[in-house]
C-alpha positions as CSV (number, residue, x, y, z in Angstrom):
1,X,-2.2,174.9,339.4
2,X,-0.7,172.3,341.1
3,X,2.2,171.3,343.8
4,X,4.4,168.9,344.0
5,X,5.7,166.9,346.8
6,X,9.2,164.4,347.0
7,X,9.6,162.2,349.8
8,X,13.3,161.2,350.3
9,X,13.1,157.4,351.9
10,X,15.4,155.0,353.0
11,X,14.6,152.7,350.5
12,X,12.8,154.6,347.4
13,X,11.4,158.0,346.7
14,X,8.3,159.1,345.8
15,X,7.1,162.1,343.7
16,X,3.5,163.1,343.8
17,X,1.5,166.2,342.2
18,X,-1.6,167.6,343.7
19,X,-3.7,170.0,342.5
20,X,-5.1,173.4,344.3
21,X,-7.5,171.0,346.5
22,X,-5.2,168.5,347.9
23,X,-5.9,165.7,345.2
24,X,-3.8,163.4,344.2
25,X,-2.9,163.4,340.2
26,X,0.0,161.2,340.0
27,X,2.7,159.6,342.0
28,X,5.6,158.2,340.5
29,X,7.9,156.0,343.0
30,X,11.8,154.4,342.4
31,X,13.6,152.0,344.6
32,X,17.3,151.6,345.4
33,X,19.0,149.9,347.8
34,X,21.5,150.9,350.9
35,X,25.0,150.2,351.0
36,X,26.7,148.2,353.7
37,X,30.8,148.1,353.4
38,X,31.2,146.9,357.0
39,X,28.7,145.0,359.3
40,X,26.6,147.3,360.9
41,X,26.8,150.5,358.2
42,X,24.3,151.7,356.6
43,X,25.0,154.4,354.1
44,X,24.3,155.5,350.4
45,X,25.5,157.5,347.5
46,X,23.7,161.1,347.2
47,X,23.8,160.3,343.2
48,X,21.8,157.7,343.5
49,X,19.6,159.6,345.3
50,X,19.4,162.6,342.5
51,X,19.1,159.6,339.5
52,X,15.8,158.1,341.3
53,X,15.0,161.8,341.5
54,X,15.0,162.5,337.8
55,X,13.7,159.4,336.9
56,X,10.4,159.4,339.3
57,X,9.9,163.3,337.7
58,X,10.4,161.6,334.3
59,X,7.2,158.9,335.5
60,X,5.2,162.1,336.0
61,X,2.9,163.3,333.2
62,X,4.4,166.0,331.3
63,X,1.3,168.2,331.5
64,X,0.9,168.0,335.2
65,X,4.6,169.4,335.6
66,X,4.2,172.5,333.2
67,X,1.8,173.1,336.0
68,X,3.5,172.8,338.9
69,X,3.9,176.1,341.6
70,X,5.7,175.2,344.5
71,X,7.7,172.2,345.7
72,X,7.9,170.8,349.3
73,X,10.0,167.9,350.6
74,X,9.6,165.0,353.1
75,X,12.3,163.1,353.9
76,X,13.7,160.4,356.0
77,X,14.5,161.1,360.0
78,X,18.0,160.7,361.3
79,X,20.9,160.2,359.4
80,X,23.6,162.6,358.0
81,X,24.8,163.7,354.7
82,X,28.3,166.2,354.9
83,X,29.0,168.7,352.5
84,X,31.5,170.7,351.6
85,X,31.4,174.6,350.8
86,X,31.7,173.7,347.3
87,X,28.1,171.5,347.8
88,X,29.8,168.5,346.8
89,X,29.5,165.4,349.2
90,X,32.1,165.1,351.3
91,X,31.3,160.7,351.7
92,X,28.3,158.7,351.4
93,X,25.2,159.3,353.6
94,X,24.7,157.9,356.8
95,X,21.5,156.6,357.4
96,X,19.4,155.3,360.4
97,X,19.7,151.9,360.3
98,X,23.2,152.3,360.8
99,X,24.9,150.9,364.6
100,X,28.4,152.0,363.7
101,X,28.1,154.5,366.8
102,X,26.8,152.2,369.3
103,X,30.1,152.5,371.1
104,X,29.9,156.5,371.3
105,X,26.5,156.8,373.0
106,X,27.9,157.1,376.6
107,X,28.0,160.5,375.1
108,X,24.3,160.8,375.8
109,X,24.1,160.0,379.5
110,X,20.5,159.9,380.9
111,X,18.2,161.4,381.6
112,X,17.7,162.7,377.9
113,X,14.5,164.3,376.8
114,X,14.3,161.9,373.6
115,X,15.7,158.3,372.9
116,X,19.1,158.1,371.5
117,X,19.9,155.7,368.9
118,X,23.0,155.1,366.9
119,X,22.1,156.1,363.5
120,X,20.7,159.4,364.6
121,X,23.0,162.4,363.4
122,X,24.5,163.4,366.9
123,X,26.5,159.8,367.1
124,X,27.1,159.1,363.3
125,X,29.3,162.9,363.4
126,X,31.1,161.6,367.1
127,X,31.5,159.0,364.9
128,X,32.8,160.5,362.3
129,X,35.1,163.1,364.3
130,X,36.7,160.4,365.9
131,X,37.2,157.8,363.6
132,X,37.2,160.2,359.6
133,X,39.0,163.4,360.8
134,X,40.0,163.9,357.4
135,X,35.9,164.0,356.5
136,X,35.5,166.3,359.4
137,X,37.7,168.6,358.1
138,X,36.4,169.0,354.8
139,X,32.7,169.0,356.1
140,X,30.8,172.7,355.9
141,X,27.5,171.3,356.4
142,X,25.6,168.5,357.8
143,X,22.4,168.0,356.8
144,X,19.5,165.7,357.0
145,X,18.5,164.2,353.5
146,X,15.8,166.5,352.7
147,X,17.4,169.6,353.6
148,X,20.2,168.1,351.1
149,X,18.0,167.6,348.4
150,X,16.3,171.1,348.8
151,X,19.7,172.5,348.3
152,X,20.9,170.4,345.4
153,X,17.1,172.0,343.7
154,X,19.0,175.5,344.2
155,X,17.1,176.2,347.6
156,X,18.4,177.8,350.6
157,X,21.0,176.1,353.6
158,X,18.0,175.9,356.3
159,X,16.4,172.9,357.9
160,X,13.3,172.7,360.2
161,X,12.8,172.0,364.1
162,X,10.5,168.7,363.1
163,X,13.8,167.2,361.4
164,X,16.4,169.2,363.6
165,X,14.5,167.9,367.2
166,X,15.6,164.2,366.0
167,X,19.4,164.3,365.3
168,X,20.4,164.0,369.2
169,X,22.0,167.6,369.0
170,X,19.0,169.9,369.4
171,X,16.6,170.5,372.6
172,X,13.1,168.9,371.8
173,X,12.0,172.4,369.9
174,X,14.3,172.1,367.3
175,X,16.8,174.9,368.9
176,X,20.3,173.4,368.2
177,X,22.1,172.5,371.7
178,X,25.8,174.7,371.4
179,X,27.1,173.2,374.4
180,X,26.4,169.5,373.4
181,X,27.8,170.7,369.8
182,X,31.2,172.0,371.6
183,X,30.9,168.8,374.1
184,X,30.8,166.7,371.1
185,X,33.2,168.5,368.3
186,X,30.8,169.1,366.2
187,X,31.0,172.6,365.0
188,X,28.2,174.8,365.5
189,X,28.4,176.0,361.7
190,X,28.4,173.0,360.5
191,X,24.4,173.3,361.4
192,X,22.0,175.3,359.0
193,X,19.4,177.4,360.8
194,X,15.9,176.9,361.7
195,X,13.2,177.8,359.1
196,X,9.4,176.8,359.3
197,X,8.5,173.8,357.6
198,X,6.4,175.7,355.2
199,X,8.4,178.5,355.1
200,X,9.1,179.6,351.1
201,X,13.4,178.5,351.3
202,X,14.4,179.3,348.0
203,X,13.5,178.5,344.0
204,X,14.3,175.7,341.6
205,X,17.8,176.6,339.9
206,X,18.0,176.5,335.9
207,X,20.4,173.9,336.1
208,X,17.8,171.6,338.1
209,X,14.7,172.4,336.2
210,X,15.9,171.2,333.0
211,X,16.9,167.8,334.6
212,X,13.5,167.4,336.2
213,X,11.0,168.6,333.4
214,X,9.9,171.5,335.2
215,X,9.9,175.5,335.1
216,X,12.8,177.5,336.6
217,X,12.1,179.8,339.8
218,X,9.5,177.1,341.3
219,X,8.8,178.2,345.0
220,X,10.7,175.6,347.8
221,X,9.7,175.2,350.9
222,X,11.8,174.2,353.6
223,X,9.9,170.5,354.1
224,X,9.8,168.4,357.3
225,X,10.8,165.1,358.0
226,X,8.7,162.0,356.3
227,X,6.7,161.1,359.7
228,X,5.0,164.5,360.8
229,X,5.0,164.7,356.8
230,X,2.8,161.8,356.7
231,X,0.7,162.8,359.3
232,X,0.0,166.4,357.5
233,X,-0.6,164.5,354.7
234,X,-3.1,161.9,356.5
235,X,-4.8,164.7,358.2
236,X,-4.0,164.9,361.1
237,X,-4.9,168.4,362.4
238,X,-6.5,167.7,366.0
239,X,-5.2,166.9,369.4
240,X,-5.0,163.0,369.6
241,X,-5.4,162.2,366.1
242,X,-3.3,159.5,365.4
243,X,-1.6,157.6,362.7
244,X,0.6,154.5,361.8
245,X,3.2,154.3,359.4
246,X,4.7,151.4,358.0
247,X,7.6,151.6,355.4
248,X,11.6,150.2,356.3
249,X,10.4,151.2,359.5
250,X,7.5,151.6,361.7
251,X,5.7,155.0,363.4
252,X,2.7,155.5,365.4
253,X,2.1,159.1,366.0
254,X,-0.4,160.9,368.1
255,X,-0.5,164.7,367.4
256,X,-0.5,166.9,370.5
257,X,-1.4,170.9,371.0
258,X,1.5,171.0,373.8
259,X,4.7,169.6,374.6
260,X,4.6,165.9,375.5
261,X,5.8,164.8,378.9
262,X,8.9,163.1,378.4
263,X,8.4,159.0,378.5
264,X,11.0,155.8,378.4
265,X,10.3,154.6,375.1
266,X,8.6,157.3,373.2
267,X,10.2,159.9,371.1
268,X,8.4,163.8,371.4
269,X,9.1,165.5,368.5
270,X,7.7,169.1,366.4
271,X,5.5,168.7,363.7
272,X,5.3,169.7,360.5
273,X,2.1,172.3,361.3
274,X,2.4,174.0,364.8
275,X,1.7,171.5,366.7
276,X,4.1,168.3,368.6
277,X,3.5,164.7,368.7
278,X,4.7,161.8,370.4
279,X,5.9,158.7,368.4
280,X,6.5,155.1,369.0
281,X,9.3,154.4,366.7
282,X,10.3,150.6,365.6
283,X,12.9,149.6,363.1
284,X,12.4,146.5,361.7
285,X,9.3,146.7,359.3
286,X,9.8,145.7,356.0
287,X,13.6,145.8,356.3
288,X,13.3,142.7,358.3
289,X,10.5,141.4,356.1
290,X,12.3,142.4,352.8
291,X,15.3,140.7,354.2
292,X,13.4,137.8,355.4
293,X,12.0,137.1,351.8
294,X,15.3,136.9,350.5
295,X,16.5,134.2,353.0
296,X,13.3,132.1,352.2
297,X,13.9,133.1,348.3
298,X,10.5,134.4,347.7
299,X,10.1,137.2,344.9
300,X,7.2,139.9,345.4
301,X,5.9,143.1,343.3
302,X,7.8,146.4,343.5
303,X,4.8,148.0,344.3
304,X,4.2,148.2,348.2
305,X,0.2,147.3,348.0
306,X,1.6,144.2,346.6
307,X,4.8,143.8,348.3
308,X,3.8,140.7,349.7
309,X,3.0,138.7,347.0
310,X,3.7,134.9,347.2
311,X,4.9,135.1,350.2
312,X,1.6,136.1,352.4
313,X,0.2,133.3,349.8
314,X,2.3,130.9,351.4
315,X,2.4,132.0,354.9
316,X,-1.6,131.9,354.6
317,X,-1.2,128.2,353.6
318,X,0.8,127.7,356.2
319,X,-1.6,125.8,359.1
320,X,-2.3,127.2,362.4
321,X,-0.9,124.6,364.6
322,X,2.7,125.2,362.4
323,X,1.7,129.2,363.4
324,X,1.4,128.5,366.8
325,X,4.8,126.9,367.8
326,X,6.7,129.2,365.9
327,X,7.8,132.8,367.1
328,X,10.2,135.4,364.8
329,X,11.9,138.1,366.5
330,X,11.9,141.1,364.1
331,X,14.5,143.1,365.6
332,X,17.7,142.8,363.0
333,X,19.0,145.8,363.7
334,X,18.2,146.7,367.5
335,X,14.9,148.2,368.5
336,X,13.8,151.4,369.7
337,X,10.2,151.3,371.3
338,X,9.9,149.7,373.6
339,X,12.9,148.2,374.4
340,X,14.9,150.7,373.4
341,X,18.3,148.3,373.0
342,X,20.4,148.7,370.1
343,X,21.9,145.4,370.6
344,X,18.4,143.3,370.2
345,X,18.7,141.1,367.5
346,X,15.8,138.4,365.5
347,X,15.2,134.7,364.4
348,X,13.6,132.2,364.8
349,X,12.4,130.3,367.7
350,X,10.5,126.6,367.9
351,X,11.4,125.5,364.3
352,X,11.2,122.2,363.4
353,X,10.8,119.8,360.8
354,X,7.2,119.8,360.3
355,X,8.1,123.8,359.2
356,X,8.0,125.1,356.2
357,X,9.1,128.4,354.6
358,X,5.7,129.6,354.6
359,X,5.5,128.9,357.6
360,X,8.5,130.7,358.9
361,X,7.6,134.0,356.2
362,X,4.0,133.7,358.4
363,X,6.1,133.8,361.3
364,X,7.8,136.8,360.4
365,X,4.6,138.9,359.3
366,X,3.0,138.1,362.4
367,X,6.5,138.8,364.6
368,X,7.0,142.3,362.8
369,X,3.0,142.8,363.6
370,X,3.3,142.1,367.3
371,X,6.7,144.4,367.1
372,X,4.3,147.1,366.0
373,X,1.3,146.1,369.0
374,X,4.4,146.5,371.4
375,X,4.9,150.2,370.4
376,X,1.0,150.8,370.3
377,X,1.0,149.3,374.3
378,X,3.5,151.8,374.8
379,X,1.6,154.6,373.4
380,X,-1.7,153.5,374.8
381,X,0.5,153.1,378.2
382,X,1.6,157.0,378.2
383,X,-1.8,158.0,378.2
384,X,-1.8,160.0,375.2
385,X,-5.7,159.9,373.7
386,X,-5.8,158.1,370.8
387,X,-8.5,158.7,367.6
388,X,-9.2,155.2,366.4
389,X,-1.1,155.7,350.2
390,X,1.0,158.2,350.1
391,X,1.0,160.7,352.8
392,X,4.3,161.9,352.8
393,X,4.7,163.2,349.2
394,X,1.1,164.4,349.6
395,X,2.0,166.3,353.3
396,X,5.3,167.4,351.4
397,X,3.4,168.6,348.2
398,X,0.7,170.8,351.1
399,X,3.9,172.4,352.8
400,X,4.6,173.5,349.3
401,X,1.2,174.9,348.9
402,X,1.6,176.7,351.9
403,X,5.1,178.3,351.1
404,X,3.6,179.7,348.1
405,X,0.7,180.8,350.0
406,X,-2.0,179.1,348.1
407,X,-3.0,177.7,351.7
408,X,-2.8,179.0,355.1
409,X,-2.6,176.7,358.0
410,X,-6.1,177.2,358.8
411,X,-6.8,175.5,355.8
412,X,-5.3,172.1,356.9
413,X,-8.1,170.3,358.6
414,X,-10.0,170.9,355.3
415,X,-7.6,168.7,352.9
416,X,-7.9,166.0,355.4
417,X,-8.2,162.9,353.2
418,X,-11.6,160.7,353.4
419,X,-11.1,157.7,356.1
420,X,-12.5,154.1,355.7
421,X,-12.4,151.4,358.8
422,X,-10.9,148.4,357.5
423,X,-10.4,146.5,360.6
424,X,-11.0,146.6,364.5
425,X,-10.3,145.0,367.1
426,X,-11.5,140.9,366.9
427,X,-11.1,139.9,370.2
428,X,-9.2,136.7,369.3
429,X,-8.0,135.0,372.5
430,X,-5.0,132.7,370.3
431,X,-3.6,135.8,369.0
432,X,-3.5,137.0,372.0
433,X,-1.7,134.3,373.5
434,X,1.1,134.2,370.9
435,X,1.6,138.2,371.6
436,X,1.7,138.0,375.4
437,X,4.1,134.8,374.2
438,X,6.4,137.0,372.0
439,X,6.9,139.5,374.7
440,X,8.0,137.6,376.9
441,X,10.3,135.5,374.6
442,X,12.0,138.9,374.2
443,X,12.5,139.5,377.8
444,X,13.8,135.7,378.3
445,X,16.3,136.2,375.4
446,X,17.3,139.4,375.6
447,X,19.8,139.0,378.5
448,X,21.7,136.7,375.8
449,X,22.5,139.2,373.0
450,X,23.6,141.8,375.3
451,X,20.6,143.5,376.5
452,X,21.0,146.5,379.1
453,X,19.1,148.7,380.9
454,X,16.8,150.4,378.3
455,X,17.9,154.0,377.4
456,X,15.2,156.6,377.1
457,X,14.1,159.9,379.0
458,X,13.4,159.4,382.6
């Protein structure tokens, strides 16, 4: 007996079987890239979502599918794909990295009890009912990109309050908001209900089974958005466990029993379990570093353990006085925590001509890093208490052990995965220097692309 898990992410997906006590046997992971017609979109075919599908399930060992009992699903947060009643897309997904609704978000006005950024779902459909009516009127459904995928399986219209609680449209519960809907024009039906995320939501169609090597009538659960996915699938069962994720973009969670206060900056959310969490949420990860490597031309492994490649063996070479006199400002695509400006935008600062590209890629690892210590500082700021390689699929792949009931939620602080410490804190007084230095180069440069007073809950 076994379960799978699929993680939907903005860059590849991941497939991943475990068997009845939480172990990984196999993963299976393929890449594709976004599309951006204009400046500022970010969007992407749902077949090439389906074809990395079938071709991660064909990566899978044949024997470890015929044993396969329930499927659950993790997927990226934010972001919209429209369908029509048929189930056929009605335009490309929009996905979070997009800005294109930067202009609608005096829609939001503050105080609001989470962040609001343009690529969430609430502004990409004002968008879109202002500016694609056509597209609004053929649209019967807007989902987030797991709940589409579990429908294109054969499962059932539903989506759950960890995914729902982070489009912009729904109180922080997950309970859809029907006067922001009617505020907005965003029809009420156009919204599927509210299951558990490890409720059983339907059963692998005929049709699907045959493309993805498996049996027909395969239990789905409803599945929860990749970040409290990850944290399922890390372990995370206890008030103030915590956990960062790094991928396109960055997360740090802490898990909660209650309802977070509401805090500038940070995002509360539901988790997959019962509990909530509070996140710091920063965009510019590896998209920034992936794109970074492509302005320097520097090639890397596929695989993420190796993303870096020559590149880290060239910003290692690169000498500390170069490091020193050199910052990189990560933030490509606007930032959310802290600053919480949509407008923010990266480069370079102190070049010269004793630089060289390893020392701008170093540069840019250690200015995403300190991108990432800014939303810890924030985190660590809101008092939450914190507990000092593939989660998702595997927290997907346990929300479909639990639909099927071969695990109750009692059960999840047992299939915690074993921790090792890696690294701690070093106490190294340049580092700190060149953080406290990239924070406030932000704050001295941020007046010049248009920065504003930051948006967030009060």
């Amino acid at each position: 007996m076994s379960f799978l898990g699929i993680d939907l992410g903005t860059g590849s997906l991941k497939a991943a079987i475990v068997d009845e006590h939480g172990r990984e046997q196999a993963v299976s992971s393929v890449a594709y890239a976004l599309v951006t017609p204009h400046a500022g979109w970010a969007e992407i075919d749902v077949q090439t979502w389906w074809n990395a599908l079938v071709d991660a399930m064909a990566g899978l060992p044949r024997e470890l599918r015929d044993g396969v009992r329930a499927i659950g699903f993790s997927g990226q947060m934010h972001g919209v794909v429209l369908l029509e009643a048929s189930g056929a897309a009605v335009r490309r997904a929009m996905l979070w990295p997009d800005s294109r609704a930067l202009a609608v978000l005096d829609a939001w006005p503050e105080p609001q009890p989470n962040p609001v950024a343009p690529g969430m779902a609430g502004p990409l459909l004002r968008w879109l009912v202002l500016h694609e009516p056509e597209a609004a009127r053929r649209t019967r459904w807007a989902l987030q990109p797991k709940d589409w995928l579990r429908v294109a399986l054969g499962g059932a219209c539903v989506t759950d309050a960890s995914d729902a609680c982070a489009t912009a449209l729904a109180d922080p519960d997950g309970a859809w908001d029907t006067a922001l809907l009617e505020r907005l024009e965003s029809p009420r039906e156009w919204f599927a209900p509210l299951a558990s995320s490890y409720a059983a939501s339907g059963a692998l169609s005929p049709q699907a089974a045959q493309a993805l090597g498996l049996r027909a009538g395969i239990v789905l659960a409803t599945g929860a958005a990749d970040t409290p996915c990850a944290a399922l699938g890390s372990g995370l069962a206890q008030d103030g466990d915590a956990l960062l994720t790094t991928g396109s973009g960055g997360q740090i969670v802490v898990l909660a029993n209650d309802e977070p206060a509401p805090l500038k900056g940070l995002h509360r959310y539901r988790a997959a379990s019962d509990h909530w969490y509070r996140m710091a949420a920063m965009q510019n990860v590896g998209i920034a570093l992936e794109r970074v490597r492509g302005w320097l031309s520097y090639e890397w492994a596929q695989a993420y353990r190796d993303a870096f490649g020559d590149a880290a063996d060239a910003a290692a070479d690169a000498t500390d006085h170069a490091a020193s006199t050199l910052t990189f400002l990560p933030y490509l695509t606007g930032e959310r925590t802290p600053w919480l400006n949509p407008q923010a935008r990266g480069g370079w600062l102190g070049l010269s001509l004793e630089h060289t590209r390893g020392a701008m890629m170093r540069a840019a690892f250690e200015g995403v890093a300190f991108s990432l210590r800014a939303g810890l500082d924030a985190i660590r700021g809101s008092g939450a208490p914190v507990d000092c390689p593939n989660a998702a699929p595997r927290g997907a792949a346990i929300l479909g052990g639990l639909a099927c009931g071969h695990w109750l939620t009692r059960d999840l602080a047992a299939l915690a995965p074993g921790a090792t410490r890696v690294a701690g804190p070093r106490g190294d007084a340049a580092l700190a220097e060149r953080y406290a230095g990239f924070v406030e180069l932000y704050g001295r440069v941020e007046p010049w692309f248009g920065g504003g007073a930051p948006r967030g809950a009060q």
